[in-house]
N, C-alpha and C positions, 0 to 999 in steps of 0.2 A: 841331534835332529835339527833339520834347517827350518827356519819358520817361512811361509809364503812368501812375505814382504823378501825374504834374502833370496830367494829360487827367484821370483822376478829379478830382481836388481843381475843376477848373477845371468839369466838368461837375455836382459837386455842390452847389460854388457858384452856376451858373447854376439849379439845381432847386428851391435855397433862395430864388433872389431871384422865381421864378416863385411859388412858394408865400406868397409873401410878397404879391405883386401879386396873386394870387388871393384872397387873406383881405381887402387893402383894398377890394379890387371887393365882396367878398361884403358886408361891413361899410356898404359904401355905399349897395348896395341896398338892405338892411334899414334903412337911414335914408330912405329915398327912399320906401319901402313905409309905412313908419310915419308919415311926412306926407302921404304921400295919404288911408291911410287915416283920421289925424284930422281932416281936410279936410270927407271924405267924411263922418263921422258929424258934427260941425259943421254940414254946409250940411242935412244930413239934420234935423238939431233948428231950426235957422233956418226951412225948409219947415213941417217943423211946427208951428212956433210963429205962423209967418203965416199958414197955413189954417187952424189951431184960430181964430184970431181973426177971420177974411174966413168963416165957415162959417158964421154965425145963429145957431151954437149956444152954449148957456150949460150950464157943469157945476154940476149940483143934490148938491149936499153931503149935503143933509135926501135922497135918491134914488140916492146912486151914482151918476149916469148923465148924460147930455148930456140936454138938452129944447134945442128950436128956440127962438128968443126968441119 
Protein backbone atom coordinates (compact mmCIF):
# COMPACT_ATOMS: atom_id res chain seq x y z
CA UNK A 1 0.00 0.00 0.00
CA UNK A 2 1.27 3.47 -1.04
CA UNK A 3 1.37 6.07 1.72
CA UNK A 4 -0.18 9.86 0.79
CA UNK A 5 3.22 11.58 0.69
CA UNK A 6 4.00 8.82 -2.38
CA UNK A 7 0.37 9.27 -4.24
CA UNK A 8 1.30 13.05 -4.29
CA UNK A 9 4.81 12.86 -5.37
CA UNK A 10 3.64 10.26 -7.88
CA UNK A 11 0.69 12.48 -8.96
CA UNK A 12 2.86 15.59 -9.32
CA UNK A 13 5.11 13.87 -11.24
CA UNK A 14 2.58 12.77 -13.77
CA UNK A 15 1.23 16.86 -13.72
CA UNK A 16 4.89 17.81 -14.57
CA UNK A 17 5.43 15.44 -17.30
CA UNK A 18 1.73 16.49 -18.77
CA UNK A 19 2.72 20.14 -18.68
CA UNK A 20 5.85 19.34 -20.19
CA UNK A 21 3.93 17.53 -23.22
CA UNK A 22 1.73 20.29 -23.43
CA UNK A 23 4.52 23.09 -23.85
CA UNK A 24 6.12 20.67 -26.74
CA UNK A 25 2.75 20.40 -28.56
CA UNK A 26 2.24 24.13 -28.04
CA UNK A 27 6.00 24.93 -29.26
CA UNK A 28 5.27 22.88 -32.36
CA UNK A 29 2.35 24.46 -33.36
CA UNK A 30 3.86 27.60 -33.42
CA UNK A 31 6.47 26.06 -35.77
CA UNK A 32 3.98 24.65 -37.86
CA UNK A 33 1.91 28.21 -37.90
CA UNK A 34 5.08 29.93 -38.81
CA UNK A 35 5.80 27.91 -42.07
CA UNK A 36 2.63 28.00 -43.30
CA UNK A 37 2.35 31.37 -42.82
CA UNK A 38 5.71 32.08 -44.66
CA UNK A 39 4.67 29.86 -47.43
CA UNK A 40 1.63 31.72 -47.70
CA UNK A 41 3.22 35.29 -47.93
CA UNK A 42 5.90 33.67 -50.43
CA UNK A 43 3.41 32.12 -52.82
CA UNK A 44 1.44 35.41 -52.12
CA UNK A 45 4.60 37.57 -53.70
CA UNK A 46 5.31 34.76 -56.45
CA UNK A 47 1.35 35.52 -57.75
CA UNK A 48 2.21 38.73 -57.64
CA UNK A 49 5.13 38.93 -59.35
CA UNK A 50 3.63 36.80 -62.32
CA UNK A 51 0.51 38.86 -62.72
CA UNK A 52 2.45 42.30 -62.47
CA UNK A 53 4.36 40.63 -65.52
CA UNK A 54 1.31 38.58 -67.51
CA UNK A 55 -0.93 42.14 -66.90
CA UNK A 56 0.20 44.58 -70.13
CA UNK A 57 1.10 46.77 -67.71
CA UNK A 58 4.29 48.78 -67.36
CA UNK A 59 5.09 51.06 -64.11
CA UNK A 60 5.96 54.89 -65.34
CA UNK A 61 8.45 56.18 -62.83
CA UNK A 62 8.38 59.73 -64.78
CA UNK A 63 3.85 59.03 -63.36
CA UNK A 64 3.83 57.07 -60.33
CA UNK A 65 1.57 54.73 -61.80
CA UNK A 66 1.01 51.64 -64.01
CA UNK A 67 0.01 52.58 -67.92
CA UNK A 68 -1.09 49.49 -70.17
CA UNK A 69 1.81 48.92 -72.71
Amino acid sequence: MTSKREERRQRSEQERLERERLKRAQGMRKRVFLIVGLLAVVALVILGVTRRGDSGRVWSAEHGHWHEK
